[in-house]
C-alpha positions as CSV (number, residue, x, y, z in Angstrom):
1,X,-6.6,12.5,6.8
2,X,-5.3,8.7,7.4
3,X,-2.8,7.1,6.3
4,X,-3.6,3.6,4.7
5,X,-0.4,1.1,3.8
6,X,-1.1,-2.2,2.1
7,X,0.3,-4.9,0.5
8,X,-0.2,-6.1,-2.6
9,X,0.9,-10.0,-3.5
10,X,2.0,-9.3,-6.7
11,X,5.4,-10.7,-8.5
12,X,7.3,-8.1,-7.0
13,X,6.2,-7.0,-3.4
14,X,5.4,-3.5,-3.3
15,X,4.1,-1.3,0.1
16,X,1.4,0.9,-1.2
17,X,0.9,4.1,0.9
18,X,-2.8,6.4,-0.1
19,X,-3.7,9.3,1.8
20,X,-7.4,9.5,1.9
């Protein structure tokens, strides 16, 4: 299991987390 946190440049800056 890993943890993968990106950013997406959107209007509003949001941390997406997934756990693949």
């Amino acid at each position: 299991m890993e943890k993968v946190c990106r950013r997406r440049r959107t209007a509003r800056p949001a941390k997406i987390c997934m756990k693949s």
